[in-house]
C-alpha positions in Angstrom: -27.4 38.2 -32.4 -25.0 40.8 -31.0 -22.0 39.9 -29.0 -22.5 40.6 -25.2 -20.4 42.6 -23.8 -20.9 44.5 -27.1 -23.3 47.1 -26.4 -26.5 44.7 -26.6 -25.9 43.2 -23.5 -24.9 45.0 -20.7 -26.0 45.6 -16.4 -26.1 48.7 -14.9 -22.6 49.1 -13.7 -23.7 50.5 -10.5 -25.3 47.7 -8.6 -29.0 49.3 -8.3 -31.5 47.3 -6.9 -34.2 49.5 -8.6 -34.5 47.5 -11.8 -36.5 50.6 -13.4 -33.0 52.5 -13.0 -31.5 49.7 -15.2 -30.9 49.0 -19.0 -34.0 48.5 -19.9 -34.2 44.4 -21.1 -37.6 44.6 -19.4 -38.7 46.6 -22.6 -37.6 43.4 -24.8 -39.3 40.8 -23.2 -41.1 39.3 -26.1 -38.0 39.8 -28.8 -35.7 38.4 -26.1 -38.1 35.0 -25.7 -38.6 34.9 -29.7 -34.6 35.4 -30.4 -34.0 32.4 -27.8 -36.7 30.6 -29.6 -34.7 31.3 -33.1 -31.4 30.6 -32.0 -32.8 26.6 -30.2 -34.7 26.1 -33.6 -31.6 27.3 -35.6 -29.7 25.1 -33.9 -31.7 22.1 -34.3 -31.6 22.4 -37.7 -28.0 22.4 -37.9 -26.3 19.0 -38.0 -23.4 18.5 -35.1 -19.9 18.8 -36.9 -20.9 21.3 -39.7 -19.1 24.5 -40.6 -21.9 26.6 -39.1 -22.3 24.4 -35.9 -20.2 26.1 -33.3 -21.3 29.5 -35.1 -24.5 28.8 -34.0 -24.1 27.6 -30.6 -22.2 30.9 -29.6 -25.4 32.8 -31.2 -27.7 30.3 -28.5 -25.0 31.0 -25.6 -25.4 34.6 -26.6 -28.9 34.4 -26.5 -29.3 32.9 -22.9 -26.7 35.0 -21.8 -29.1 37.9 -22.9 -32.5 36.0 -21.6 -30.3 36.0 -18.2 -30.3 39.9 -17.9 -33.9 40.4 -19.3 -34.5 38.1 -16.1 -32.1 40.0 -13.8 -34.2 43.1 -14.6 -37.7 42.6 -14.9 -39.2 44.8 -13.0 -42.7 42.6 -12.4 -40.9 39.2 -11.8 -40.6 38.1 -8.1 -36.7 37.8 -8.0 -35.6 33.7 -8.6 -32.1 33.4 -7.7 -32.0 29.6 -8.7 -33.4 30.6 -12.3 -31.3 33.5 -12.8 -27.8 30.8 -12.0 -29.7 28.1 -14.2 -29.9 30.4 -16.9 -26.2 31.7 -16.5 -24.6 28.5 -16.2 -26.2 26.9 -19.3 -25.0 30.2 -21.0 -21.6 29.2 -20.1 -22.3 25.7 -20.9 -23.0 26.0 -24.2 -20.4 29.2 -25.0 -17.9 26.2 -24.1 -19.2 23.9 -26.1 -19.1 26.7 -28.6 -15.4 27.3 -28.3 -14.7 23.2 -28.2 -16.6 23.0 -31.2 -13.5 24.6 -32.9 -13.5 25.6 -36.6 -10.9 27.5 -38.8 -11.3 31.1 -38.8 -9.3 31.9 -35.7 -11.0 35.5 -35.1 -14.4 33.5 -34.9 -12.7 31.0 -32.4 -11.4 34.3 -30.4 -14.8 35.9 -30.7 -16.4 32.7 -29.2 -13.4 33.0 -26.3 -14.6 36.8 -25.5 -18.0 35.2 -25.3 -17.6 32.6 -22.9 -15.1 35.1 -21.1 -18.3 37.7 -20.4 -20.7 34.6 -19.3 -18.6 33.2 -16.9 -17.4 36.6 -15.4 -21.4 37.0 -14.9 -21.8 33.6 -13.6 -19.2 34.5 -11.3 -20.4 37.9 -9.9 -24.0 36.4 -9.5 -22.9 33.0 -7.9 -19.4 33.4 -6.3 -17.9 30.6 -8.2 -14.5 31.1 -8.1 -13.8 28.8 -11.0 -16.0 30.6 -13.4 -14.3 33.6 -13.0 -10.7 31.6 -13.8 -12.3 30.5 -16.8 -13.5 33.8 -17.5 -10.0 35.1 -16.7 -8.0 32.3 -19.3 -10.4 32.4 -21.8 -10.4 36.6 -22.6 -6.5 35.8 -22.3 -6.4 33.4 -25.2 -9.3 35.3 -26.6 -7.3 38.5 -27.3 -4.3 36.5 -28.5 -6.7 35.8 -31.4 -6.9 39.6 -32.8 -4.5 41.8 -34.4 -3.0 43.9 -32.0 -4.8 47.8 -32.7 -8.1 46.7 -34.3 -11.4 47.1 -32.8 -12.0 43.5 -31.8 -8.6 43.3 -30.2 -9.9 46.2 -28.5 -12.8 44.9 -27.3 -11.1 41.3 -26.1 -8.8 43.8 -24.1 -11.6 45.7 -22.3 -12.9 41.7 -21.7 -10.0 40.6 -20.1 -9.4 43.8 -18.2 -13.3 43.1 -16.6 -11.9 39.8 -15.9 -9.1 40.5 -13.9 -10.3 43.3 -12.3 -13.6 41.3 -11.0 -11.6 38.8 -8.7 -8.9 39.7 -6.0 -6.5 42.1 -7.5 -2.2 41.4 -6.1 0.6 42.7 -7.5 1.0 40.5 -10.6 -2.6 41.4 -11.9 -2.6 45.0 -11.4 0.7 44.9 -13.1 -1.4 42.8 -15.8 -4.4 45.4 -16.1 -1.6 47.6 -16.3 0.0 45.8 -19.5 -3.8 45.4 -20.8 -4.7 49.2 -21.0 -1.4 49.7 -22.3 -1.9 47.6 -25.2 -5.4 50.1 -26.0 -4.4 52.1 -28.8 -5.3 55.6 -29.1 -7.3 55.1 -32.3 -9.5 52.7 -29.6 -13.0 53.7 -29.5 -13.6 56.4 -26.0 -16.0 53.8 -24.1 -13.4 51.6 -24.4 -11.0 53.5 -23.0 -12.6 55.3 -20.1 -14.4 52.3 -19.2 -10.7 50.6 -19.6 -9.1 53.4 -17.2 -12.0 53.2 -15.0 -11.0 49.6 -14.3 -8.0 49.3 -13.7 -8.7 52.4 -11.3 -11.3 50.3 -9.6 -8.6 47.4 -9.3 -5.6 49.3 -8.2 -7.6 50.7 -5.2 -9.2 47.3 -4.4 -5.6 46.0 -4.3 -4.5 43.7 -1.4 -2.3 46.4 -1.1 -3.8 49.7 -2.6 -2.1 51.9 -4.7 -3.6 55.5 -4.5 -1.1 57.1 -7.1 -2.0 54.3 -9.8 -5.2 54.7 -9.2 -5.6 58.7 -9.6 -3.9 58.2 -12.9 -6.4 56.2 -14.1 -9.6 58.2 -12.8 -7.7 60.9 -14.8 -7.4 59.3 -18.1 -10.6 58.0 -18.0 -12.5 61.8 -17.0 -10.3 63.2 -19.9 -11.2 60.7 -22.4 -15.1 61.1 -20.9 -16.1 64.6 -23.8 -14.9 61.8 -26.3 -18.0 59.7 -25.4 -20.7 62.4 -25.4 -19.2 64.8 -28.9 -21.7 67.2 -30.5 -21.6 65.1 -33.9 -23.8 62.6 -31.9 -27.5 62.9 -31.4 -28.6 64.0 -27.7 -29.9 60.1 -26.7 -26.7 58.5 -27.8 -24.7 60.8 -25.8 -27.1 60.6 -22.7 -26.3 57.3 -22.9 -22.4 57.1 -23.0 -22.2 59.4 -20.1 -24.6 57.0 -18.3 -22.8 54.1 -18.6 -19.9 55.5 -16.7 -22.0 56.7 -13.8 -20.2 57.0 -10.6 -17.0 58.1 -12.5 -17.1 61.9 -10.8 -17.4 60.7 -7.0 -14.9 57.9 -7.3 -12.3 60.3 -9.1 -12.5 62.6 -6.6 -12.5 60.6 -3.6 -9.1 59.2 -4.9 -7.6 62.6 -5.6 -9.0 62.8 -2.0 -7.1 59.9 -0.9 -3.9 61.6 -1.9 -4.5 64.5 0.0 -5.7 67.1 -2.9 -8.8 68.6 -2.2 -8.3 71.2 -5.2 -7.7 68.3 -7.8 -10.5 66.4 -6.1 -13.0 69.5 -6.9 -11.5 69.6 -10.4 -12.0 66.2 -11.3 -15.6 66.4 -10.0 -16.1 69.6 -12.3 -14.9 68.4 -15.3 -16.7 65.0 -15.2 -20.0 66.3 -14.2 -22.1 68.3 -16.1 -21.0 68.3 -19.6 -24.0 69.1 -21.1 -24.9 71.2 -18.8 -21.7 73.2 -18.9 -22.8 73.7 -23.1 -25.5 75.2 -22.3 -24.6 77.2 -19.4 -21.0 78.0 -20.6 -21.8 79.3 -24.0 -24.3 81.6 -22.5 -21.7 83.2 -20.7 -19.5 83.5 -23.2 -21.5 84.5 -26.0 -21.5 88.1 -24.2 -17.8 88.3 -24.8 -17.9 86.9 -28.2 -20.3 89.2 -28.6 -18.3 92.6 -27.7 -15.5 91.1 -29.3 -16.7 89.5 -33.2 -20.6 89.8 -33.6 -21.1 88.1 -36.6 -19.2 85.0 -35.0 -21.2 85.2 -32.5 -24.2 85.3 -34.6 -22.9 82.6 -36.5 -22.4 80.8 -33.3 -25.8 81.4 -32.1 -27.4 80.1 -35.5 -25.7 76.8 -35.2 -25.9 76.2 -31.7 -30.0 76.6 -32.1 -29.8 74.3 -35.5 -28.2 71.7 -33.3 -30.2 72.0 -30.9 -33.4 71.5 -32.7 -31.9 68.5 -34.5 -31.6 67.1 -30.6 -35.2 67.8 -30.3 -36.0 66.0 -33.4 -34.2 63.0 -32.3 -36.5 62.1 -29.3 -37.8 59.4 -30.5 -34.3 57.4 -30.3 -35.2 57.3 -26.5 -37.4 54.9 -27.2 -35.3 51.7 -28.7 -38.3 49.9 -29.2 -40.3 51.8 -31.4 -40.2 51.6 -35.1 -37.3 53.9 -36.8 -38.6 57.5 -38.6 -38.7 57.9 -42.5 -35.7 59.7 -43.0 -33.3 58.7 -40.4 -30.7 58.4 -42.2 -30.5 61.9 -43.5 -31.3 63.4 -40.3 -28.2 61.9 -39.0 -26.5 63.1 -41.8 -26.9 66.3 -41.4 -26.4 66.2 -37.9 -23.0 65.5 -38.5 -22.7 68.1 -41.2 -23.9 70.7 -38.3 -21.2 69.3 -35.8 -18.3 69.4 -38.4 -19.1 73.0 -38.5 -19.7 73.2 -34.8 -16.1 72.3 -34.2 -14.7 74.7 -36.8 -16.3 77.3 -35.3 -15.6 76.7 -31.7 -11.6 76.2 -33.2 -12.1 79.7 -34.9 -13.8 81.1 -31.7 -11.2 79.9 -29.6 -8.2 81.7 -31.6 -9.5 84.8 -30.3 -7.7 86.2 -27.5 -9.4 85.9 -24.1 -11.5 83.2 -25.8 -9.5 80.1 -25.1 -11.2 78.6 -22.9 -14.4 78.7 -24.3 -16.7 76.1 -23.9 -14.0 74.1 -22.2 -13.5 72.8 -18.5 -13.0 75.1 -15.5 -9.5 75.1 -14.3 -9.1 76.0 -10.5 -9.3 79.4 -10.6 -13.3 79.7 -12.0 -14.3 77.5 -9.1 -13.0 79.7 -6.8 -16.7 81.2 -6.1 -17.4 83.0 -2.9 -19.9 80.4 -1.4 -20.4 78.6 0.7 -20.5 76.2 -1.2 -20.1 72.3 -0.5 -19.6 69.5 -2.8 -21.1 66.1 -1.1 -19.1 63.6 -2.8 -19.7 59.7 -1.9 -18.0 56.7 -3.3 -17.2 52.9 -2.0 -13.5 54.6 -1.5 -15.0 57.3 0.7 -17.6 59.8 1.7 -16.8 63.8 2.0 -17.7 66.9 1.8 -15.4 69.6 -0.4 -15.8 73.1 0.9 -15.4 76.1 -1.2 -15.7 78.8 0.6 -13.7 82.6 0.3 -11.3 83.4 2.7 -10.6 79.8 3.2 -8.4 77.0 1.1 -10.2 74.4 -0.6 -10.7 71.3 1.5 -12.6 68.5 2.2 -14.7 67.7 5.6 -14.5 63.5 6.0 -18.3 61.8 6.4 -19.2 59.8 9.4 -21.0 57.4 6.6 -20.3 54.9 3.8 -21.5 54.1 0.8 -24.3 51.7 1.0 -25.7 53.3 4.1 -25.9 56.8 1.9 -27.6 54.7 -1.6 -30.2 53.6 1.0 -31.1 56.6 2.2 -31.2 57.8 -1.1 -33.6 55.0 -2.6 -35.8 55.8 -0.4 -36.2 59.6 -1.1 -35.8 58.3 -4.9 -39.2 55.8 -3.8 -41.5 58.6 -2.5 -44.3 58.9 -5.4 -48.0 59.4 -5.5 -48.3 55.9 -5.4 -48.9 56.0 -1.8 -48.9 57.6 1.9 -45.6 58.3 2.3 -43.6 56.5 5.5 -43.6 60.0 7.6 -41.4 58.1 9.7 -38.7 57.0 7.8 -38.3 60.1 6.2 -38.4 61.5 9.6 -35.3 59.1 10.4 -33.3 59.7 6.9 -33.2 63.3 7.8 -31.7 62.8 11.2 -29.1 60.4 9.6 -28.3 62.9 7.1 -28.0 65.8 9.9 -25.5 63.5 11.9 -23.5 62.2 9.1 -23.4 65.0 7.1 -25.2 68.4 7.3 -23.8 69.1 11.2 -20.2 68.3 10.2 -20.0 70.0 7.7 -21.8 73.8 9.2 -19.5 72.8 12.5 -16.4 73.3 10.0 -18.3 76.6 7.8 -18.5 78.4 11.5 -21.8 80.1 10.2 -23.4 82.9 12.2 -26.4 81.4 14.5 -29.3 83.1 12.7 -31.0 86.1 14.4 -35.0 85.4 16.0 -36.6 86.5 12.5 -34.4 84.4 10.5 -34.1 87.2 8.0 -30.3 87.2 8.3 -29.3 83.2 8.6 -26.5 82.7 5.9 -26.3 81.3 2.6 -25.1 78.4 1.6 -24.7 76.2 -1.9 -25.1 72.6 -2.0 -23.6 70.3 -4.7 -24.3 66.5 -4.6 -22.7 64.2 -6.7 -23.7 61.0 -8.2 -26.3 59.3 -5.2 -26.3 62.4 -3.4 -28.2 63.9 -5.6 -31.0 62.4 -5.0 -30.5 63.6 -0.9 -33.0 66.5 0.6 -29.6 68.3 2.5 -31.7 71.4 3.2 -34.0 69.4 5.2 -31.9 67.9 7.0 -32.3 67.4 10.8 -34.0 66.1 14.3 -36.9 68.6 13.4 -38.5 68.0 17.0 -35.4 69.9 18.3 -35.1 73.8 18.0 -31.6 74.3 16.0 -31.2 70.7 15.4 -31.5 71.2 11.7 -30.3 72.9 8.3 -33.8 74.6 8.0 -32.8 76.4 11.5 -29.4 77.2 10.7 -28.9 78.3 6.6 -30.6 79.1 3.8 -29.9 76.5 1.2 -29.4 76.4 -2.6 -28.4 74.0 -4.7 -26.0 73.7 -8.0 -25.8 71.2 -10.4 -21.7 72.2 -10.7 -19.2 74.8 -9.1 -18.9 76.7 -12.4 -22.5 77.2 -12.7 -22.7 79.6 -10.1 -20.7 82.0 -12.0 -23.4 82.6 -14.8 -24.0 86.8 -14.9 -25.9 87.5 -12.6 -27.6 89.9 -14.5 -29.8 93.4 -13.9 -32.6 92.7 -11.9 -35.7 93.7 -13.1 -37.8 96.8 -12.8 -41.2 94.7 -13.4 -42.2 91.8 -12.4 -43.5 90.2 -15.6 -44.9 87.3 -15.2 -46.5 84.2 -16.7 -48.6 81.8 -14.6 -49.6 78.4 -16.1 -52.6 76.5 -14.3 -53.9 73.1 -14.8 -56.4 72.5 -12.2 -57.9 70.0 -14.9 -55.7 68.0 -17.2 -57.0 65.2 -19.9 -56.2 61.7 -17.6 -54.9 63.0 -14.6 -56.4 63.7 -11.4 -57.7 67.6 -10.1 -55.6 70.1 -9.1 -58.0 72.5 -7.5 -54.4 73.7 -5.6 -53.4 74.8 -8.7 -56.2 77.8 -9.4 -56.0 79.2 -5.8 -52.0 79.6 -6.4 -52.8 81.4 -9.7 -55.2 83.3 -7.9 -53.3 84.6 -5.1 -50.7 85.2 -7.9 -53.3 87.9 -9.5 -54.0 89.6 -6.7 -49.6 90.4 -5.9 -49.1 90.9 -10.0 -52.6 92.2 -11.2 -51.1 92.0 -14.9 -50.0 88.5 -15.0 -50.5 86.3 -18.0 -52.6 83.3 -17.5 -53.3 80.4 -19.4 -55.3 78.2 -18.3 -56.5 74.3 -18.7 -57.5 74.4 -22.2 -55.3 77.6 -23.2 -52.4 75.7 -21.6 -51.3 74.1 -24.6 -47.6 73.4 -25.6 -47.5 76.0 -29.0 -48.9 78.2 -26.2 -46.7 78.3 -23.7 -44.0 78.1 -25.7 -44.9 81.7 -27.4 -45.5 83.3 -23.6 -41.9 82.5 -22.3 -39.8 84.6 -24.0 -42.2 88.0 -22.8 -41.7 87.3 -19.1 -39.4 87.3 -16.7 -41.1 85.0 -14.0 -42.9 81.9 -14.8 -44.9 79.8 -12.2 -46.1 76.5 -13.4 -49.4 74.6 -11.4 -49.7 71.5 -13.1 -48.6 67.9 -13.3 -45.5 66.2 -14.0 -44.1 63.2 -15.2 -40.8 61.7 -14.7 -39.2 58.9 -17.0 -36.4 57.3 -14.8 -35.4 55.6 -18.5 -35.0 58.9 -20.2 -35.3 61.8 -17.8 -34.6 64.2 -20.9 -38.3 62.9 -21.7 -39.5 64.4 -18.2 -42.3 66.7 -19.1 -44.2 69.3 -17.8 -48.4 67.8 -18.4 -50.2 70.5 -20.3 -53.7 70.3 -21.6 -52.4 68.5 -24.8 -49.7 66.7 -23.6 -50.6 63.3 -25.2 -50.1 64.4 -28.1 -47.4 67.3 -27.9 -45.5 66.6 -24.9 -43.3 69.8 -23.8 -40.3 67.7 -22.3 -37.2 68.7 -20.5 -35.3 68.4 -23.4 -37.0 70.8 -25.5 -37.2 73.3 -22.3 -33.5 73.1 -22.6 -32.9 74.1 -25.9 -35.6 77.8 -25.3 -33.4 81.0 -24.9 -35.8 83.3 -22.7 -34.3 86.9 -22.6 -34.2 88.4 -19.5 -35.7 85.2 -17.6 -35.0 85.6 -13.7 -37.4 83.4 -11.9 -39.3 80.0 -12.5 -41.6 78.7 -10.1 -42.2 74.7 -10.9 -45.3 73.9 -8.6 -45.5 70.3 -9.8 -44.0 66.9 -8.8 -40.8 65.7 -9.4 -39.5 68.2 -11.2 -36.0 68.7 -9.9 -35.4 64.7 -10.1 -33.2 62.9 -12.8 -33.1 59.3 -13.3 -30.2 57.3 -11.6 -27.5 56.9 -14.1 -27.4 60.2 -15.8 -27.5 62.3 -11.9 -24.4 63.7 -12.4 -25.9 65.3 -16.1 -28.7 66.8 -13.7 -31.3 66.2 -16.7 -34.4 67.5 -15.1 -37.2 69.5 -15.7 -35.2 72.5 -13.4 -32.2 72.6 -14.9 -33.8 72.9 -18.6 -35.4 76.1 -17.2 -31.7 76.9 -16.5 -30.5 76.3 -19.5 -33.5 78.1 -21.3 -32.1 81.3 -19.2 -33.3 81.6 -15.4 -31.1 82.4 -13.2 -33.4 81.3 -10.3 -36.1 78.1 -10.2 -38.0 76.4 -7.9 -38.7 72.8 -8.1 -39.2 69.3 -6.0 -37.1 65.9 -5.4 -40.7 64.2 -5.4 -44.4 64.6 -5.3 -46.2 67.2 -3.1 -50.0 67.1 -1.8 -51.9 69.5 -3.5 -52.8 71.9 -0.5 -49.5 71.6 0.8 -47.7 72.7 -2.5 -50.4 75.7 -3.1 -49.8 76.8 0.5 -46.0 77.1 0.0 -46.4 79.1 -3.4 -48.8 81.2 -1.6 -46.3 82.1 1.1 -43.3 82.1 -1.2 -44.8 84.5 -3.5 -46.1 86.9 -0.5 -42.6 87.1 0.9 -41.2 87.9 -2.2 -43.5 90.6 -3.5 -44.0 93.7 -3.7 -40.3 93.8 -5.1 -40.1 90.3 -6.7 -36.5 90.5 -6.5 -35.8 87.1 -8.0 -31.9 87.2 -6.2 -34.1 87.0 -3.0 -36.3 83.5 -4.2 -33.8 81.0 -1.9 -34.5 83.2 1.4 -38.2 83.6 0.5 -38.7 79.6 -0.3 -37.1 79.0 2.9 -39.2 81.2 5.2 -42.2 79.5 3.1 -40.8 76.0 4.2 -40.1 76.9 7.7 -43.5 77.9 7.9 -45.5 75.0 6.8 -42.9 72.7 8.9 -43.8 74.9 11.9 -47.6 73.5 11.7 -46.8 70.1 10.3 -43.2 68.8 12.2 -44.4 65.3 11.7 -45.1 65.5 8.1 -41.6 65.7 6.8 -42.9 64.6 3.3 -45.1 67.9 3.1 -42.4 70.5 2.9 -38.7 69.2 2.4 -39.6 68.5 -1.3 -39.1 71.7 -2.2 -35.2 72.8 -3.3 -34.1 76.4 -4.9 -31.3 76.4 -7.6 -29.4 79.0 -9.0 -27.5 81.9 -7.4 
């Protein structure tokens, strides 16, 4: 049974109440209840006082520690408070008797320590019990004085006791403790450890009695350098997903410090390099490739061969999404030469970089690349703070302070997260969010921009970028507004876009094209799920603007098939289904006619290079939503059509009615042609929008799905 605390038993860090947005215990049920079952048995057979004795009451504390967090995240279980303490404090129970139980191998007896450490922590943070948490606190002390100083476990009883402290009220002599803790991390430490040990003692040093700003910015700093440790290329794309997820909410909090401290600049930096890191792979070696190009073309076609070898090895490893299912013949050597790829990836990226003007290839922006000519505004929200940093030319990077805090903005949030086809949505709660997030936010922030009023026509209201970070994300910002007020909204006022990072917006813009190629996939019937008859009369009205369109259709819209059509046209619109997988959102997928058995996910999307792409039209649900912990990787369906090449796409937060979602294609597409300038999809979206909310005010849920992204 593995440790907790380990890696086998861990909650989601940021205090969801969706328990769908959590690690997924829920998934275990039945191996959780049969390894609780082994553990009792086990330890009935074991007389009191032999060697293995204490050995095996630390593998039953583990066990009901475990069964504790299964419990905390079920997401069928009607929440029971009194079973969830029951089952904490008989986890701590018996970790003590564990440690009492004694024995002669003192890195067992210290192992036992970190256990009992990370139950009563738990007990404490789901019960208050202040003397839990000082037995947390004096057992992960005496547990790491049972390690050798610079080995893994030591390590690991560190990161313990660092939780510890930092879980209870933080004064001078504990921050100066955490302090001595992270200290005592050595380099060779594995990264989690030390980003999630920086993160900490961040967290502490600003929850101080009395705060200390400076300490805590060199933390968030350590821990957002250390953070391209956690997610290298030598591992497979799930294992990486999930090391970035586990330090979710690292971007906003870093920035709102920097904030804190008065650096606006350093605040937009630390966002950048945080966010986006696989993104920013995609994305930045497309950029760069051209200049490799013109500079060494057979490194870059060396580049290009490895990067799509890699690629298809992530593609390959889908099935470690899945932790459950059973493990793939030849798993092993898959992994193998996975790592055999990366070794090679890093040679060549060091051989790449020696080049002159290719330094920083593939690396962070410094300040200079985000200096873009916008609008553009980074919505950053944290329990420190809540702001908005404006880049914008002309003016000097700085930040616009929020009239909201942090729990308000995650509740507004889970809501727009909880719209689904599950049910009619509440019109007037959404109707409310979007006034709250034209007050707290949108207003302030085009009050400080001093944006032109927009003419009668609309046809000239300015431009603008929006960037969300972490929980913002997941926030309709264009729609924003008291829509039963002329001007009162962002739909009156600006055009909107949105970026998944500062630096994207500086991908080549391209040459525009000279014909509007373009492939439209319909599913008005898909194998179990429901009519889209929406989805022929988009593809129709499509026919009658492009006359030589490419169309596949219900059965001809298979996976092998699309996948052939993309890379010979320019536009692609997409009338189907989607589905969303809050667990893995790499596995979000588009729902073609064989999709149960060949699924074409987000993750494969990502890997396609389209040449020439300009324009994707995603006419399905959901597909511009990520799940919780990985929002600030923006792994979505829209942003894998990004990184297989468009410049422009189209997509929704959550699920559309049919007729509403055909009418807005119909008008998008009719304001766009004859030209199908693809530079002029965000105004042609927005007049689409603004025309469906002119008919349907009250319907909020109808027509502020729909976002544009790109440049």
């Amino acid at each position: 049974m593995p440790v907790p605390g380990s890696g086998a038993a861990r909650r989601c860090s940021s205090g969801c109440r969706s328990a769908r947005s959590c690690w997924p215990y829920w998934r275990h049920a039945e191996a959780i209840r049969v390894a609780l079952a082994a553990a009792e048995l086990s330890l009935a057979l074991t007389p009191p006082g032999s060697p293995r004795w204490a050995g095996r009451l630390s593998e039953l504390g583990n066990a009901l520690h475990i069964a504790s967090q299964g419990h905390h995240a079920s997401p069928t279980a009607r929440p029971d408070p009194d079973g969830l303490t029951a089952l904490l404090r008989e986890s701590v129970r018996v970790a003590r008797e564990a440690v009492a139980a004694g024995g002669t191998d003192e890195a067992e007896h210290a192992t036992r320590l970190n256990n009992l450490s990370i139950a009563a922590r738990d007990l404490f943070e789901s019960t208050g019990d202040r003397a839990a948490l000082a037995e947390a606190i004096r057992a992960a002390r005496d547990s790491t004085a049972g390690f050798a100083p610079g080995s893994p476990r030591h390590a690991g009883a560190l990161l313990t006791r660092i939780r510890a402290l930092a879980t209870g009220e933080v004064d001078a002599a504990v921050l100066a403790e955490l302090g001595e803790c992270v200290g005592g991390l050595a380099d060779t430490a594995a990264p989690r450890l030390r980003a999630l040990a920086y993160l900490f003692l961040g967290r502490a040093a600003m929850s101080a009695t009395e705060p200390q700003p400076g300490t805590a910015l060199a933390a968030y700093e350590q821990a957002v350098a250390v953070l391209p440790e956690i997610a290298p290329r030598r591992l497979l794309r799930p294992d990486r997903e999930h090391g970035l997820a586990e330090l979710a909410g690292l971007p906003a909090e870093a920035a709102s410090v920097a904030l804190a401290v008065g650096r606006p600049d350093h605040a937009l930096v630390l966002a950048e390099h945080a966010r986006g890191l696989l993104l920013r792979e995609g994305m930045g070696s497309r950029r760069g490739l051209a200049r490799l190009t013109a500079i060494d073309p057979d490194l870059a076609a060396e580049f290009t061969r490895l990067r799509e070898q890699l690629d298809a090895a992530d593609v390959d490893s889908a099935d470690r999404y899945q932790p459950a299912a059973p493990g793939r013949a030849g798993a092993t050597e898959r992994a193998d030469r996975h790592r055999d790829l990366a070794v090679r990836w890093q040679q060549l990226l060091d051989r790449i970089r020696a080049l002159p003007g290719m330094e920083g290839f593939l690396r962070p922006p410094v300040l200079d690349e985000l200096r873009v000519d916008g609008p553009v505004v980074v919505v950053t929200c944290s329990r420190y703070r809540c702001d908005a940093v404006v880049v914008a030319a002309g003016r000097p990077i700085h930040a616009v302070p929020l009239d909201c805090d942090y729990p308000s903005l995650c509740e507004r949030a889970e809501h727009f997260r909880a719209l689904d086809a599950s049910g009619a949505p509440d019109e007037d709660r959404i109707r409310a969010d979007l006034a709250w997030l034209w007050q707290r936010i949108v207003q302030p922030v085009l009050a400080d921009l001093r944006l032109p009023s927009p003419g009668v026509r609309h046809d000239d209201a300015p431009r603008i970028w929006w960037c969300p970070v972490g929980v913002a994300s997941f926030l309709p910002l264009h729609a924003a507004g008291r829509h039963d007020e002329p001007g009162a909204s962002a739909l009156d006022r600006v055009v909107s876009s949105y970026t998944s990072t500062v630096a994207a917006l500086r991908v080549d813009a391209g040459t525009p094209p000279t014909d509007p190629t373009l492939l439209a996939v319909e599913l008005g019937q898909t194998p179990g799920a429901r009519p889209l008859p929406g989805a022929h009369a988009e593809v129709r009205r499509l026919a009658e603007l492009v006359p030589a369109l490419t169309r596949l259709a219900d059965a001809d819209a298979t996976r092998d098939a699309v996948l052939r059509a993309l890379p010979h046209h320019r536009i692609a619109h997409f009338a189907c289904h989607a589905v969303t997988d809050p667990q893995a959102p790499a596995l979000n997928r588009l729902l073609l006619h064989d999709h149960a058995s060949t699924a074409l996910t987000a993750l494969e999307l990502s890997t396609l290079t389209v040449p020439d792409a300009e324009l994707a039209y995603l006419s399905a649900c959901g597909t511009a939503r990520t799940g919780g912990q990985l929002a600030d990787e923006a792994v979505h369906i829209a942003t894998a059509f990004q990184l297989a090449g468009y410049r422009h796409v189209v997509g929704t937060l959550w699920p559309v009615p049919d007729k509403a979602a055909a009418r807005i294609a119909d008008d998008f597409y009719t304001a766009l042609a004859p030209a199908f300038r693809s530079a002029d999809s965000a105004r042609a979206l927005h007049r689409a929008v603004r025309s469906i909310r002119t008919d349907a005010p009250d319907r909020p849920s109808r027509w502020a799905a729909h976002i544009h992204l790109g440049g």
